[in-house]
N, C-alpha and C positions, 0 to 999 in steps of 0.2 A: 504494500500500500504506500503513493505513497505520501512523504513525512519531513519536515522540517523541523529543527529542535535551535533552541538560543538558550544559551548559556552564560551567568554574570555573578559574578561575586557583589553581596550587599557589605557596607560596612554599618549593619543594623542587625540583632539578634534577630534569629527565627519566627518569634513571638511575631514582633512587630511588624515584619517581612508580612509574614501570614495573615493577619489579622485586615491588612490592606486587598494585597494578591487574591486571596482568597475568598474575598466579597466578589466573587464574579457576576452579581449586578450591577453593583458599582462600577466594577469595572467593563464591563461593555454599554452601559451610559458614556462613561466617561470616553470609551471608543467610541462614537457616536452611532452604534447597533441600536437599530430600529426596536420598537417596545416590540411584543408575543403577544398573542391572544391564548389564551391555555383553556384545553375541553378536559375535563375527566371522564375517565368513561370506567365505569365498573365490568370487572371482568367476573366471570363466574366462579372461579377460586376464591375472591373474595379480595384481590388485587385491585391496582386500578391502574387503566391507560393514560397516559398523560401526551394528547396530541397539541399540538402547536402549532402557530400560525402568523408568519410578517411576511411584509412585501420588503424588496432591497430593489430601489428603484423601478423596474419595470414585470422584475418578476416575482410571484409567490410562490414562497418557502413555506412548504408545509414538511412534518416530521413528528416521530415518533421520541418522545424527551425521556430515556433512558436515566433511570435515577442518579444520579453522580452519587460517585465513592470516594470516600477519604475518611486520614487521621486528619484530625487534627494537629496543626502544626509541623507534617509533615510531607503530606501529597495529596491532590486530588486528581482524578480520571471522571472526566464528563464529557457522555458518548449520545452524537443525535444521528439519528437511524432516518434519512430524507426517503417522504413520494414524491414530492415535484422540483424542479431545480438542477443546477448542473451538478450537486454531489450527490450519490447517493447514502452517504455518510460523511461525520467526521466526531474526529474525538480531541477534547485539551488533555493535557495532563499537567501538573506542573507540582515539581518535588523541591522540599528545601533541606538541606540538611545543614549543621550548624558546623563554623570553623572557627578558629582562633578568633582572625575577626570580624568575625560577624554571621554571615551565613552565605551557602553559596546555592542558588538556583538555574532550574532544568524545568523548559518549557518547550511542550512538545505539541505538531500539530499535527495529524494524521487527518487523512483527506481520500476518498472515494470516490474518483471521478462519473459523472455518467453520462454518458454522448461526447459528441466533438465539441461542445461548450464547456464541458467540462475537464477535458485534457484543455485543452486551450487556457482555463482559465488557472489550475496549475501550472502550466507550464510556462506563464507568464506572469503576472504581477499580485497573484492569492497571496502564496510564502512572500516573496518580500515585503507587501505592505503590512501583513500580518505582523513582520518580526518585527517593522518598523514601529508598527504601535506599542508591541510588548516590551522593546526598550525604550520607548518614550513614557508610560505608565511603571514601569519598574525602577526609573529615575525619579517618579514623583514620588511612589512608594518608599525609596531611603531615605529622599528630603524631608519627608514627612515623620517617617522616622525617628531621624533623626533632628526635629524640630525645627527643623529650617523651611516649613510651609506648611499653613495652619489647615489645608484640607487634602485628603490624601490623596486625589486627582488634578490636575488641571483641568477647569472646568467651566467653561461657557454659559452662564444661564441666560436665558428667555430675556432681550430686553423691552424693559418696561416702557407700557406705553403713556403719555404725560398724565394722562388721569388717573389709570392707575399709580402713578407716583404722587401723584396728588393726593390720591384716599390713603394712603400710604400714611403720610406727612402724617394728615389730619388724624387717623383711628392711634397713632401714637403716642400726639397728643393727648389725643381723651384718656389713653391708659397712663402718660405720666401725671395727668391733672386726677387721678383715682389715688387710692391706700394700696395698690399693689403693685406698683410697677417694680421694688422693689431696687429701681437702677438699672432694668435689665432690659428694657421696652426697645433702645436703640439694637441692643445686642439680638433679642429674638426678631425683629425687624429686618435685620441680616441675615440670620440665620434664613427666614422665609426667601428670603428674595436672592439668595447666592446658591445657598444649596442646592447637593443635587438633588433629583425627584425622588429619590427611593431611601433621603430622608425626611421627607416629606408626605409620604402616601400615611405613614400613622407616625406622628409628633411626640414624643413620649418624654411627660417633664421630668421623671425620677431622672433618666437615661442624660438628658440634657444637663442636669443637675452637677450630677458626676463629672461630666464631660467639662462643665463653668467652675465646678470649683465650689457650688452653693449649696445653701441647705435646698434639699426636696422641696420644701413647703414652699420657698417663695419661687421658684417657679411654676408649681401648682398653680398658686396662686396669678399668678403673673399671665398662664397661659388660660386661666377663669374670665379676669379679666378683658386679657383679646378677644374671646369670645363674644361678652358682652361690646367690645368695640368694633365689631368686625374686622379683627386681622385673621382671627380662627374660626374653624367650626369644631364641634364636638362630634364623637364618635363614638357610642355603644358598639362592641366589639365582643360578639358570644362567640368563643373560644374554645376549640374543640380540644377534648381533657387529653388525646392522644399527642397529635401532632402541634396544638400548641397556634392555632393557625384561624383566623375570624370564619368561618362558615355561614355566619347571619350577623348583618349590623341594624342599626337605629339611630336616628339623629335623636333619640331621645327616651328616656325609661320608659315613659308609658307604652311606648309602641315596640316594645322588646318582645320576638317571642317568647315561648315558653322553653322552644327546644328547638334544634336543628339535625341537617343530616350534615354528614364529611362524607364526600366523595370516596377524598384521598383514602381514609380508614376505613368506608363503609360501615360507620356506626351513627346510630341515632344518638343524642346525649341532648340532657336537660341543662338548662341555665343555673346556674350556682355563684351570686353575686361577689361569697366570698371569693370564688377558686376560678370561675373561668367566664367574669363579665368584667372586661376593662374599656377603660375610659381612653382614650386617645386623641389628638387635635391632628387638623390638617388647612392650611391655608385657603383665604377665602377665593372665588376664582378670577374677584375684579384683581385682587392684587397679585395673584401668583396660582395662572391654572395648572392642576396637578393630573394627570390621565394614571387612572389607576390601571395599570396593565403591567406586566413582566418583563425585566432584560433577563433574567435568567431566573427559572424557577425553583430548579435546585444547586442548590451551591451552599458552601461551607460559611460565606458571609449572611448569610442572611439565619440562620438558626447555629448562634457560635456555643449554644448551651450542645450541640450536639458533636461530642467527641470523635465519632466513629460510624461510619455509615458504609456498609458492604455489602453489597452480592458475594450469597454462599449459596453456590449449587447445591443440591437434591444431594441428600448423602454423600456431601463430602464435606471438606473442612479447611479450615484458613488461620494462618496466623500474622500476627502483624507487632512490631514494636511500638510500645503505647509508652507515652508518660502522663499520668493524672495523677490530678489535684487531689490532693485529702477531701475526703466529703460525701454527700451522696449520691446514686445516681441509680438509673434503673436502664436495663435491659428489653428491648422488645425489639417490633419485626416493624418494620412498615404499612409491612399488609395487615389487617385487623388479627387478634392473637393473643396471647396471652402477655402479661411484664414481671417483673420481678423488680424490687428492688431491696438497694442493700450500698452499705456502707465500704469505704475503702480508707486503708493507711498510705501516706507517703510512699512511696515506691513500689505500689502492689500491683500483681498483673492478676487475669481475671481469665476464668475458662468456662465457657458458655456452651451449653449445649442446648439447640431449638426443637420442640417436638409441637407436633397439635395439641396436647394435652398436659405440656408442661414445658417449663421454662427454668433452667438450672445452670444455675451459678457457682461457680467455687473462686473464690477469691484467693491466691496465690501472693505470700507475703514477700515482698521485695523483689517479684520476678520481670515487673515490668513488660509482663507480656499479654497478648489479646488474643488467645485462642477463642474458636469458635466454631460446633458444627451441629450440621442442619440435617436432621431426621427428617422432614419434609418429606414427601413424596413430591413437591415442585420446589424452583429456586426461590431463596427470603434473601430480603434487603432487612440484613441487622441493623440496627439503630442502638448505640450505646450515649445516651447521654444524661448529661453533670444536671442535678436537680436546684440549679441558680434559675433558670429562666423569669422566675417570678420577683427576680430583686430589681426590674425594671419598669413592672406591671403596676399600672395604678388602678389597680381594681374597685369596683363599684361600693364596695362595701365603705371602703376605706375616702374615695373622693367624697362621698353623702355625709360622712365625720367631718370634713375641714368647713370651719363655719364660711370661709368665702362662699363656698356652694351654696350655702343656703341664704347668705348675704345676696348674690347674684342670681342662682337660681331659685327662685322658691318654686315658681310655677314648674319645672321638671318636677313631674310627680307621676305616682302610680296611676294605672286606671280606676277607677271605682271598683272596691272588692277582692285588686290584686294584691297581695302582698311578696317582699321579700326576705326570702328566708336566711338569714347572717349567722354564720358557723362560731362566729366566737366575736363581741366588741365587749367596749370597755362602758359600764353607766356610771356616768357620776350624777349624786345626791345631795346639793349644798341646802342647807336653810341658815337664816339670818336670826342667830338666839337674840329672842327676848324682844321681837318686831312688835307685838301688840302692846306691849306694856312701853315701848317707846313711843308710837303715838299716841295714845292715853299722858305721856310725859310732857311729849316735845310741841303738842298738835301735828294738825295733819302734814302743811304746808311742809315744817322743817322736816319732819319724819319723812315722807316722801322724799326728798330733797337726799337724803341719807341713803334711803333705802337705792336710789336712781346711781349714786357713788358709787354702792356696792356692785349694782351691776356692771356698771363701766371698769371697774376691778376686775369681776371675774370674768368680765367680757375679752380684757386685755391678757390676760394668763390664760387661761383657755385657747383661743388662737395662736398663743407665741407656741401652745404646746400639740400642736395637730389636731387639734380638739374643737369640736363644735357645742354652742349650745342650742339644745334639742328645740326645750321650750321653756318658759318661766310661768311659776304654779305660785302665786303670790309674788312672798318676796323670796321663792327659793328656785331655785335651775334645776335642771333636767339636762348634761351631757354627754358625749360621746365621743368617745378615743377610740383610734386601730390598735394604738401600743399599750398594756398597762405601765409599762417605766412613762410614759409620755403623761397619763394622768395621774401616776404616782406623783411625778415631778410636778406637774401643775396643782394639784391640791398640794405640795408643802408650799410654791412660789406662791400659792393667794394667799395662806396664811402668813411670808412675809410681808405680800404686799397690804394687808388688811392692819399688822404690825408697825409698817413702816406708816401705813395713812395715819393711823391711831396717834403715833407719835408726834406728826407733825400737825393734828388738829386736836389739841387736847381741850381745848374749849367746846368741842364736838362729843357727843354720847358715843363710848369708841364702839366699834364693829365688830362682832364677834362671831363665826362662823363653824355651823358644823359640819361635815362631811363625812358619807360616807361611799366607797369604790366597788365594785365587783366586776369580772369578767364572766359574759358565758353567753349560751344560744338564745337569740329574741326575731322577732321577725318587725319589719319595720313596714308601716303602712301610713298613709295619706290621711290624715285627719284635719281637718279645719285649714286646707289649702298646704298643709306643708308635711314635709316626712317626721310620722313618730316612730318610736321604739315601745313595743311591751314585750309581755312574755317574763318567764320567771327570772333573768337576770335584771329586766329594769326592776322586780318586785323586790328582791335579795337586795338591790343597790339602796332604794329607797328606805330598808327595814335599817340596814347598817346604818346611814347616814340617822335614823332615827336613835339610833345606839350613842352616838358621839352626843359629849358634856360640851364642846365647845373649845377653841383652841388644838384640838385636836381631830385623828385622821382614822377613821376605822376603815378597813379592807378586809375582804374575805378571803380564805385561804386560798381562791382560783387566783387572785391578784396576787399573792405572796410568794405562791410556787415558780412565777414567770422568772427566769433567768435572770434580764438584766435586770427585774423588782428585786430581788433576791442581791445582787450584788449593793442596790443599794442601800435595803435593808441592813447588810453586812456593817454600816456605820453608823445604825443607830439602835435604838434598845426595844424594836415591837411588846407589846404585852400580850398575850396567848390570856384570848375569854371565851367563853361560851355563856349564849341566850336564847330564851325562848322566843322566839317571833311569829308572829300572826303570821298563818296561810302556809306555815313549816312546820312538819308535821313533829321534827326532833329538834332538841336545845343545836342552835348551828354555832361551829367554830368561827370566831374571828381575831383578827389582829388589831392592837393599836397601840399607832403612836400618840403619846400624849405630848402634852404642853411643855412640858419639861425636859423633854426629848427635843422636842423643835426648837423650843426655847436656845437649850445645848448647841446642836446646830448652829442657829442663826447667831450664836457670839455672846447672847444675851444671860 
């Protein structure tokens, strides 16, 4: 067949090499390769065909998209099988292996002519402009590297036309003249309008966050925001629990299905706000139109949680050298099937054997290698991958907690009678000791006046902490965290801030607040225009907070067991109580920090 290959040493580790190279969407944007139209077609084993479809100037290319195989960090082979067109195949390949310094790369093109268009077109100018571009992008890849250009391609975007620049100016405005711009208005502004398209088809603030330097939240926030000014739109995104991949969207919760199909896995799966409905942004189209369609559908860049992806013929088997990460990760096929997961140390290699009715793992300590074979009676695409993918995901559960959302969106709300069902949040219970006997004190006017302080306190602690308030039941809140460390931390910082007001208004009747925390399963529905929380963890939070004398912080043992609660417990002196509480059938365990504790803490 035949083949061309280019060859260049990077002075950039492999990681980073790869991590570029091997976004082969990116990188054939960047080559300026036409977008894909992609069909799934289920096959009767329970596989799925993945045909394709671009024009290249006058003629259409259609093909068969052969799954691409790779380690990570090492090589990929990705092979398209053509009906129309001058090849009748071709395959990349591109291998890195690491040197002294840096690493050194092998890029391979093999090519199947068919008819006199396509000798012709080998044997003329395919390979060299080909090689041309893969040392023109593998230049930008070490620059970038190695920090000397701030995006991994050189890269051309769409220029804007004067009105679009204009609304541009003006929606950026409106979000610096808001409480969330945060500083960053000019920089996502950029971001929209330079970027390539295929960081733009889903916007994702965690992911951007990481990337700036900032905390999550105030991009969250900042990308809430555009929203409301029109630089963004929002994106409901039900997310298939297999391959990780939207199957069904919504510009908006109420009109979320219930469930979808995945071609690719051939499974049906239900919506699950904790685990697989995420929130995404994508640019508005006056100022930056975005065509959602494919430069490459499978590739090592575009799902970097997934380590390992191989064809293993029908009873036979394969090995390959692996290096992973300490951590979790699970084992499956592509095609719909059984998974396994399970845990790995530092240097450990893993021996995988695939059957229809089982799925077997043996974890090999310090061997560093990735055996694999396939009982099948037809060939599997193994799939080994790292169980991070969700440190990027801003899932539904979690955006409907940050009060921005409910500052901006109130109207995003359920249908009538729908509810969602939340695997685990966090409810905080504050009440304000000794409110009625203060306006009976102070009258109305100044007590109100007090009481409105108090909110604006825990209004501002509560937001600094990922936290929303739900609703207010008097003079007392009703909120809601993703993290319990995030509302642990926020209920000590209100009791300084309630500390510190006290102190500097001692002419004023001080403030004194009680609090009580829980984590656990509640379902969240629409009531009186905006999203609530019941169910037994809002009752449990409520009973606790009922618990608390004031100055101090009761939580429940769900709260105390979480990790990083638990570390920061480590520095102070919880008290271990038990009580009976209404609508609980036994005396329930809880914790508390007292006054004297916090007191400790804050210096005092």
């Amino acid at each position: 067949m035949p083949s061309a290959c280019w060859e260049r040493d990077f002075d950039a580790p492999v990681t980073a090499i790869w991590e570029t190279l091997g976004d082969t969407a990116r990188y054939n944007e960047a080559a300026g390769l036409p977008r894909q139209k992609i069909t799934e077609q289920p096959r009767p084993d329970g596989s799925t065909r993945y045909l394709a479809e671009t024009r290249m100037g006058w003629i259409t290319l259609k093909w068969d998209d052969i799954p691409c195989n790779w380690v990570a960090g090492k090589w990929f082979r990705h092979e398209r099988r053509f009906f129309t067109g001058p090849l009748t195949s071709m395959t990349a390949t591109l291998q890195l292996e690491p040197t002294d310094a840096g690493c050194h790369g092998r890029y391979e093109i093999e090519a199947e002519p068919r008819g006199l268009l396509g000798h012709l077109l080998l044997k003329t100018g395919f390979f060299p402009s080909t090689g041309k571009m893969f040392n023109r992008l593998a230049s930008d890849a070490e620059l970038f590297a190695n920090r000397k250009r701030e995006t991994p391609f050189e890269y051309q975007p769409p220029v804007m036309a004067d009105k679009s620049r204009e609304r541009l100016r003006d929606v950026v405005q409106t979000i610096k003249d808001g409480p969330f711009h945060h500083g960053l208005a000019d920089k996502l502004a950029r971001h929209i309008t330079d970027s390539q398209e295929v960081d733009l088809w889903s916007v994702r603030p965690v992911a951007l966050a990481r990337k700036w330097g900032v905390h999550p939240r105030k991009v969250i926030e900042l990308c809430f925001a555009s929203v409301r000014a029109g630089l963004l739109h929002m994106r409901w995104d039900l997310l298939c629990p297999r391959c990780q991949v939207a199957k069904a969207t919504s510009p908006s919760m109420d009109r979320l299905p219930s469930g979808a199909h995945c071609p690719s896995c051939n499974i049906d799966y239900t919506r699950d706000f904790t685990n697989n409905i995420e929130l995404v942004f994508y640019p508005d189209s006056a100022i930056r139109e975005v065509l959602f369609e494919e430069y490459c559908l499978f590739g090592p860049g575009g799902t970097p949680h997934i380590k390992a992806q191989l064809t293993v013929g029908s009873g036979t088997g394969r090995e390959e050298t692996i290096a992973l990460a300490p951590g979790s990760y699970r084992a499956r096929t592509l095609e719909p099937g059984l998974e396994f997961d399970f845990d790995i140390e530092e240097g450990d290699g893993i021996a995988i054997e695939l059957a229809e009715d089982d799925v077997a793992v043996d974890v090999i300590p310090g061997g560093g290698k990735l055996i694999i074979y396939n009982h099948f009676p037809v060939d599997r695409v193994f799939v080994l991958e790292e169980q991070v993918w969700r440190r990027d995901i801003l899932t539904a559960d979690r955006a409907i907690t940050y009060q921005a959302f409910r500052d901006l969106f109130s109207r995003d709300i359920l249908r009538p009678g729908d509810h969602i069902d939340i695997g685990n949040i966090v409810i905080m219970f504050t009440d304000l000791q000794g409110s009625t006997a203060l306006y009976d004190r102070v009258g109305d006017p100044a007590a109100f006046a007090l009481v409105r302080e108090h909110f604006s306190l825990l209004g501002s602690s509560v937001r600094d902490h990922d936290g929303s308030i739900v609703k207010t039941i008097g003079d007392a809140i009703m909120g809601a965290f993703t993290e319990p460390a995030d509302a642990l931390l926020c209920a000590i910082d209100i009791h300084d801030s309630f500390a510190a007001y006290n102190a500097e208004n001692p002419d004023k009747d001080p403030l004194v607040l009680k609090i009580g925390l829980h984590a656990g399963r509640c379902i969240s529905v629409t009531l009186n225009d905006q999203l609530d929380y019941y169910g037994s963890a809002a009752n449990m939070a409520a009973r606790l907070q009922g618990k608390s004398e004031g100055w101090d912080i009761v939580l429940s043992k769900e709260i105390a067991g979480d990790v990083a609660v638990r570390e920061i417990l480590s520095e102070l002196n919880p008290v271990e109580e038990e009580a009976e509480m209404k609508g609980f059938p036994k005396p329930v365990p809880f914790l508390r920090l007292t006054r004297e504790d916090l007191d400790a803490r804050r210096g005092n």
